[in-house]
C-alpha positions in Angstrom: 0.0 0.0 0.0 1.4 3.3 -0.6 2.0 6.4 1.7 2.9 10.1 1.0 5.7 11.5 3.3 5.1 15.3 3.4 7.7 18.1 4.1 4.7 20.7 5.9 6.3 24.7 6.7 6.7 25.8 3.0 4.8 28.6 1.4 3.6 27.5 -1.8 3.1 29.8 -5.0 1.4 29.5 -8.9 -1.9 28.1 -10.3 -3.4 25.3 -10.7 -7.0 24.4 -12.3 -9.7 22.0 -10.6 -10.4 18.5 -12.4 -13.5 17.8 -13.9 -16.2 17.2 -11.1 -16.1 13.8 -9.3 -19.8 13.6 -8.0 -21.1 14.8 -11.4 -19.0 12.6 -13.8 -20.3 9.1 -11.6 -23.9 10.2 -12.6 -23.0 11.2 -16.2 -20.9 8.2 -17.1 -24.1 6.2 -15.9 -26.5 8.0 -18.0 -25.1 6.6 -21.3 -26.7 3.5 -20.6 -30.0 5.1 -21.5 -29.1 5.3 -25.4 -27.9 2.9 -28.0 -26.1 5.8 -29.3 -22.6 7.4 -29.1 -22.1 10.0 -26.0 -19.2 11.9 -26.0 -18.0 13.0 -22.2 -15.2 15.8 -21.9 -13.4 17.2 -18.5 -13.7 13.4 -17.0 -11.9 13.6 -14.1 -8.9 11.3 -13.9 -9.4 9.3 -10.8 -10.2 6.1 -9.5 -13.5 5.9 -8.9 -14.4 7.1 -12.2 -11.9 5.0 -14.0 -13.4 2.0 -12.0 -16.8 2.9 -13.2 -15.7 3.3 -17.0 -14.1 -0.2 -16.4 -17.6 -2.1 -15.3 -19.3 -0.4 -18.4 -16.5 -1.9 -20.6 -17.1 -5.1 -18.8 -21.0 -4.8 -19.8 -19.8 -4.1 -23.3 -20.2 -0.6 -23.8 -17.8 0.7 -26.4 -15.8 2.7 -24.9 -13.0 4.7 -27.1 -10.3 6.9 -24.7 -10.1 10.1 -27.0 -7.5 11.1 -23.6 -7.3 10.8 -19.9 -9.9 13.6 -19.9 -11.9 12.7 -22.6 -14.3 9.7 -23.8 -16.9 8.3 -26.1 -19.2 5.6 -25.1 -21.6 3.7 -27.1 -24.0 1.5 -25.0 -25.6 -0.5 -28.0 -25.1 -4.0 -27.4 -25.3 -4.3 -23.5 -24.5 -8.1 -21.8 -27.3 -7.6 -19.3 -26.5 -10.9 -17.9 -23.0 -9.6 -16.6 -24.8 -7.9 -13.4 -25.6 -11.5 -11.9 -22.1 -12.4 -12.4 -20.1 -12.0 -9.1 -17.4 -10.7 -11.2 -19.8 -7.6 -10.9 -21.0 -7.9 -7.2 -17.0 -7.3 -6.1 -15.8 -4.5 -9.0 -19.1 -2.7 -8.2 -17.9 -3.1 -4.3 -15.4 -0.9 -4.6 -17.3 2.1 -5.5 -20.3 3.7 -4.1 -20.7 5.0 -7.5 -21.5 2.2 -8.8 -25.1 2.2 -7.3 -26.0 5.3 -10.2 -26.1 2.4 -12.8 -29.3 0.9 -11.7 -31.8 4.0 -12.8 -30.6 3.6 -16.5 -30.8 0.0 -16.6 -34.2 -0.6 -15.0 -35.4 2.4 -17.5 -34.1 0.6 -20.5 -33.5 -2.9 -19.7 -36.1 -3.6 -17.2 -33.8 -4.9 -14.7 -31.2 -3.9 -12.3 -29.0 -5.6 -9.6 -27.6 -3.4 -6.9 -25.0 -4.9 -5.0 -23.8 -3.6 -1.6 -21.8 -0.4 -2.2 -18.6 0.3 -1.3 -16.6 3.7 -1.0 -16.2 6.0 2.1 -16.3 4.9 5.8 -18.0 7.9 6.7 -21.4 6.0 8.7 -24.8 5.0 7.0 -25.4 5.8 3.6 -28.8 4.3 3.4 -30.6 3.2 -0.2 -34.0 3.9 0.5 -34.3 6.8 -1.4 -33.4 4.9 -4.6 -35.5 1.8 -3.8 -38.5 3.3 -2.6 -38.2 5.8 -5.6 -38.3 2.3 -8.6 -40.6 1.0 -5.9 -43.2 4.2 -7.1 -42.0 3.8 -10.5 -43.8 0.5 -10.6 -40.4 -1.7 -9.7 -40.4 -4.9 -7.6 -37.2 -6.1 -5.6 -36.2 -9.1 -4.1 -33.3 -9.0 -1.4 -30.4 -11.7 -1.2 -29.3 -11.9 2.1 -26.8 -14.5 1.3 -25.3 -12.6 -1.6 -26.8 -8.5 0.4 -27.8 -7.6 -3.4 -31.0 -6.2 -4.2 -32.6 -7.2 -7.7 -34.7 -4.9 -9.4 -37.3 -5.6 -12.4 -40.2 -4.0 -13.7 -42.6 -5.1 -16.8 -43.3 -1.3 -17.9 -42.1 1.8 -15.3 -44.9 4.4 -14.7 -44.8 7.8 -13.9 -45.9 8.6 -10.6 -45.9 11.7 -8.1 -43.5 11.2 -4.9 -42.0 13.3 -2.4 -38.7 12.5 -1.0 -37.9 11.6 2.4 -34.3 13.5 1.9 -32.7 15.4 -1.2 -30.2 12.6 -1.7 -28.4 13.9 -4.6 -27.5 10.0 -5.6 -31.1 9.0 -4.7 -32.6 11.9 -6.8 -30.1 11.4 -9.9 -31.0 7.2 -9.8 -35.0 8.7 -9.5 -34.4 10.8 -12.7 -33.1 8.7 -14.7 -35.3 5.8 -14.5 -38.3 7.9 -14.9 -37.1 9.7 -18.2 -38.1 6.6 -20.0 -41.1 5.6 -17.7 -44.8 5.8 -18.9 -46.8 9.2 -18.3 -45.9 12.3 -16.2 -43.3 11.7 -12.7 -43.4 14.6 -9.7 -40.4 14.5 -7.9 -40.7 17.1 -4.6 -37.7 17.5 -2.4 -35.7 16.7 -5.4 -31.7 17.4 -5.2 -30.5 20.6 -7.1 -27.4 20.1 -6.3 -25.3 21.7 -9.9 -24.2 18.5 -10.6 -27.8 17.2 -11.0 -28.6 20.2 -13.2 -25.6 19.2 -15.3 -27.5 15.7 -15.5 -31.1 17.1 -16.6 -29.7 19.2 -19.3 -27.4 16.7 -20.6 -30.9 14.5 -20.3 -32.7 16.8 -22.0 -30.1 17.6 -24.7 -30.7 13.5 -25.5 -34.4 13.7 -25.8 -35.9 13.9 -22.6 -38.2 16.2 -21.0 -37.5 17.4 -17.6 -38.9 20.5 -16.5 -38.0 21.9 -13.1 -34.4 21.9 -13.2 -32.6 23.5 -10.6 -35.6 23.8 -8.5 -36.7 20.8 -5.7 -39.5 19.9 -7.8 -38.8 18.0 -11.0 -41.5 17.3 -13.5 -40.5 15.0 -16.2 -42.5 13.6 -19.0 -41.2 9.7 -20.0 -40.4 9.4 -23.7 -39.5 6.6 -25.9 -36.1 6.5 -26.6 -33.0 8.9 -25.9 -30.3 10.0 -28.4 -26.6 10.6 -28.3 -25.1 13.7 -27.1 -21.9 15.6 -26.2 -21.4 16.8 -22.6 -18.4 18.9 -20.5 -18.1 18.2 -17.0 -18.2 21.3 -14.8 -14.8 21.7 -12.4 -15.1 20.0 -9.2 -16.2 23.0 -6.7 -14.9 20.1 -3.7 -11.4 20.8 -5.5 -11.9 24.5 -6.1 -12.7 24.9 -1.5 -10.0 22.8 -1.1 -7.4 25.1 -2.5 -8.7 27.8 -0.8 -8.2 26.1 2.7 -4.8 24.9 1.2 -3.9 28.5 0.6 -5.0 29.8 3.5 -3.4 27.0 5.7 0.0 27.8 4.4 -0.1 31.5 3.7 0.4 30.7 0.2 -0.1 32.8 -2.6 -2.7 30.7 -5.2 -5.0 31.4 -8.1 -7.5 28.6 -9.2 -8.0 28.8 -12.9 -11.5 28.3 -14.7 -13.1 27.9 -11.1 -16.7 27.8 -12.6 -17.3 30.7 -10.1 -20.9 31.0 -11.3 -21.2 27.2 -9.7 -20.3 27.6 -6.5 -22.6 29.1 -4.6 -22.4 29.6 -1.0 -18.6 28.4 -1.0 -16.7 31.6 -1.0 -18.6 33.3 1.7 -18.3 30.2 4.0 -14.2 30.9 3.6 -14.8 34.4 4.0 -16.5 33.8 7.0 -12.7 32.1 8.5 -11.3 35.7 7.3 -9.7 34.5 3.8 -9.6 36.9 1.5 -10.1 36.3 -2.2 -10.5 38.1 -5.5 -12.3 37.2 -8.5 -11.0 37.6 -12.1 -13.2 36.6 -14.8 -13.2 32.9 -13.9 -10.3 33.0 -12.0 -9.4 32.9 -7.7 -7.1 34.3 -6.5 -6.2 34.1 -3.0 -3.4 35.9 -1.3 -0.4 35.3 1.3 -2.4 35.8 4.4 -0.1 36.0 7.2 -2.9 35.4 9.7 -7.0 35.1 9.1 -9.7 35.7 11.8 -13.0 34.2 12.4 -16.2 36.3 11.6 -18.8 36.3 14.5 -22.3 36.7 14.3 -23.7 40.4 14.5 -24.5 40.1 17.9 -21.2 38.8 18.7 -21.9 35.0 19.0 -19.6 32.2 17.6 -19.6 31.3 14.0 -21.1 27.8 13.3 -20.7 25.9 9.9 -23.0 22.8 9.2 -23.6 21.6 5.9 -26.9 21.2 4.3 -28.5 20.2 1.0 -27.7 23.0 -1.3 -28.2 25.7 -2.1 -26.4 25.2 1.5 -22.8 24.2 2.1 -22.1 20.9 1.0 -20.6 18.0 3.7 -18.0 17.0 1.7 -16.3 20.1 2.0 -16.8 20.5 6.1 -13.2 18.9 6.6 -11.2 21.3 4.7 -13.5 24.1 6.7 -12.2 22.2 9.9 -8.6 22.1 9.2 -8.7 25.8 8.1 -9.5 27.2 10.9 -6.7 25.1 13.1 -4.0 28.2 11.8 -6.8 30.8 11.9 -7.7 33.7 14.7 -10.4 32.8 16.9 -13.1 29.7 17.3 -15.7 28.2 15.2 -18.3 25.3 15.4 -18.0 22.5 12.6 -21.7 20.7 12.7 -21.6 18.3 10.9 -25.2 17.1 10.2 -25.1 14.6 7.3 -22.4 11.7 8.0 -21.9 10.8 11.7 -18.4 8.9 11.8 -16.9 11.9 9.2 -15.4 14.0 12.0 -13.5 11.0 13.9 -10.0 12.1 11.6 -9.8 15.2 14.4 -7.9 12.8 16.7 -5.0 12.8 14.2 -5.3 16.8 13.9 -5.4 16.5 17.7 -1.7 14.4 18.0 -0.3 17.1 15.7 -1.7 20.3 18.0 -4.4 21.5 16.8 -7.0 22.7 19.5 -10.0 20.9 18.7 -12.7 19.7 21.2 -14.9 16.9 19.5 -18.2 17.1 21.2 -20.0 14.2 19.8 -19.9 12.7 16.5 -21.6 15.3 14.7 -20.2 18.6 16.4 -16.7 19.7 16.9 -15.1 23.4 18.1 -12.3 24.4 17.0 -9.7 26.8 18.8 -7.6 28.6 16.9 -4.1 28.7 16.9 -3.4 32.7 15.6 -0.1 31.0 14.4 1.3 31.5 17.7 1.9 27.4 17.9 3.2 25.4 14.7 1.4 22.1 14.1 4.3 19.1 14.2 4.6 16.3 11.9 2.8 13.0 12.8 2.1 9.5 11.0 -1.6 8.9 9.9 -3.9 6.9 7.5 -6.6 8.4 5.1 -10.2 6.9 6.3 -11.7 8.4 3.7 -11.5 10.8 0.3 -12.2 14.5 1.9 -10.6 13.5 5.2 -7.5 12.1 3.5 -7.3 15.2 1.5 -7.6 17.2 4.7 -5.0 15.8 6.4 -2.6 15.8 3.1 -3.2 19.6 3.2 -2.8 20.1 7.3 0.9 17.9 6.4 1.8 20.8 4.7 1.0 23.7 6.8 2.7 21.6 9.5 6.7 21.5 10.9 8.8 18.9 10.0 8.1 15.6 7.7 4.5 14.1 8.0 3.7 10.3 6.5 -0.2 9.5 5.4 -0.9 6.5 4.9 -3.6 4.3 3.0 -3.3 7.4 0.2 -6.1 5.3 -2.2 -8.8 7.1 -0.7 -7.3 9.9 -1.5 -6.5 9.2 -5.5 -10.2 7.9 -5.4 -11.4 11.5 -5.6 -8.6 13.6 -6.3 -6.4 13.3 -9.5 -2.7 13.3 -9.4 -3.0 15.6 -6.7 0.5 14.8 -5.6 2.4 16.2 -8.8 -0.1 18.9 -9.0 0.8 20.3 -5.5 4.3 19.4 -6.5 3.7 22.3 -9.0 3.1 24.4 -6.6 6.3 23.9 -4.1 5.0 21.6 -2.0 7.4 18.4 -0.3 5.5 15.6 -1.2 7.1 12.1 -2.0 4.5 9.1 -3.1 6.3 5.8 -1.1 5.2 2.3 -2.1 
């Protein structure tokens, strides 16, 4: 297994552009099972979970032509259906939590779908009711293996139907749409994600024929069609990326600028920064963030302590409450990290504990942290990534720290974040990949 040892205490300097958007490209990549024609994807983002995904449609015989690392066409016209009983299948799709987004398509066009038990972040429950009960109201049935904990999905003829979600699962929402594109009549789906990388999805959906009206609201009205066509799509940049290297900036007193950011994407992320003190500029579609020597917490107008908590957006996303958290370790003042979503996400502190940071976990959802006004240096420590954000976290808190760090179990981290080693490398940073 390999490890990065980090060299933490430099200043780094330059540019550097976000990848293509992780959470966006797993839904995308699944959608081309809903035509027999050629999709073309651009801005794929070049990282394991999405290469593992591309894999399983080549192993359901998708055509799939590698134009570059970044780009591809698929061409889902001769699909072995019969592959998703195979337990070749059950342990690739294992791996991946993304793999889950492939059962929408093929119970809209193929009538049947296996989803085997997911793999991906160890980050607590990520429950699949909201995409079983969802087929259930399209008119799916589902049988559960125990033995093999694999649901099977089939339905004669999908109908459209009105429902109301029980949460705005982006996933859940994204497996919901898809399926129903192709069902029978008119589906209502209230409480509906609108997350932008579920916008992406409907227009690219819509580009291929379908009829989705709604999109970017929490209500999605969709009228089911026959058939869908081919189509061309580029991936947004990965807003996860684009908070992360404002933390990373920040945490070293680095001088950065994020190229083709896709400011207009964003939403609330720049003011939840600004809220730890960073300052930023905006050029075009361009950040750039300064050498800060020191940043200080906002408070509330009536002088109460500033609390961040994620929530379904337009509100701050979860996946970006770690690099809030390891922010504002170097910064002036204290904040609240409530973390709402994921109950086991915040357990990483413990390492940011061993290397100094002042950091009270109050339960598994809430944690204050204390901070530092650079008047104590974080020291290097040995560590292991538990999961994508929080090994990207603690990668980034390495570098703002004194003296040689080693992370270990650095997959987790590749899973979401591409070449991020020689990309930071770029940028001045120590980082040396170990197997």
């Amino acid at each position: 297994m390999s490890s990065f040892e980090v060299t933490g205490g430099k200043r780094l300097k330059g540019e550097i552009m976000p990848q293509g958007a992780k959470n966006e490209a797993l839904q995308i990549i699944s959608a081309v099972l809903l035509t027999a024609e050629k999709v073309t994807i651009k801005n794929i983002p070049d990282i394991l979970d999405v290469n593992r995904l591309i894999d399983l449609l080549s192993l359901l015989n998708v055509k799939v032509e590698r134009i570059s690392r970044y780009e591809c066409t698929f061409q889902a016209d001769d699909v072995h259906v019969d592959y998703f009983a195979t337990e070749d299948f059950r342990q690739k799709s294992s791996k991946m939590r993304g793999s889950v987004m492939i059962a929408g398509p093929m119970l809209a066009r193929f009538k049947k779908a296996y989803i085997p038990k997911p793999g991906g972040d160890k980050i607590g429950r990520r429950r699949l009711d909201t995409h079983i009960i969802g087929f259930q109201k399209l008119g799916a049935k589902f049988e559960y293996d125990e033995r093999l904990d694999e649901f099977l999905l089939k339905a004669n003829q999908l109908t459209g139907a009105y429902m109301l979600l029980d949460e705005p699962s982006v996933t859940g929402t994204a497996n919901i749409v898809m399926a129903a594109v192709m069902a029978k009549g008119k589906t209502i789906i209230y409480n509906a994600a609108c997350e932008p990388y579920l916008q992406q999805l409907c227009n690219m959906l819509n580009r291929m024929g379908a009829k989705i009206n709604g999109v970017g609201s929490n209500m999605l009205i969709i009228e089911g069609v026959d058939e869908l066509h081919g189509t061309e799509h580029t991936m947004l940049p990965d807003m996860i990326e684009v908070g992360s290297f404002i933390g990373l900036a920040a945490m070293t007193q680095s001088e950065i600028t994020i190229k083709n950011a896709g400011i207009q994407h964003l939403g609330i992320i720049p003011e939840k920064f600004k809220l730890l003190g960073i300052q930023m500029e905006f050029k075009n579609d361009n950040i750039h963030i300064p050498s800060q020597e020191l940043y200080e917490v906002q408070r509330y107008l009536d002088g109460s302590t500033v609390t961040i908590s994620d929530h379904p957006w337009p509100g701050f996303t979860p996946d970006l409450l770690s690099i809030i958290l390891v922010t504002a370790i170097h910064a002036k003042g204290s904040v609240l990290i409530h973390q709402k979503m994921f109950e086991s996400r915040l357990f990483f502190v413990d390492k940011l504990i061993d290397m100094g940071a002042q950091i009270i976990l109050c339960d598994p959802h809430r944690a204050v942290v204390v901070g530092l006004e650079r008047k104590q240096k974080l020291r290097g420590v040995t560590m292991a990534s538990p999961d994508i954000r929080a090994g990207v976290s603690l990668l980034f808190t390495a570098l703002s720290a004194d003296g040689k760090s080693t992370i270990q179990n650095i997959e987790q981290i590749y899973r979401g974040y591409q070449h991020i080693d020689e990309r930071l490398q770029l940028l001045g940073a120590e980082i040396v990949k170990v197997d």
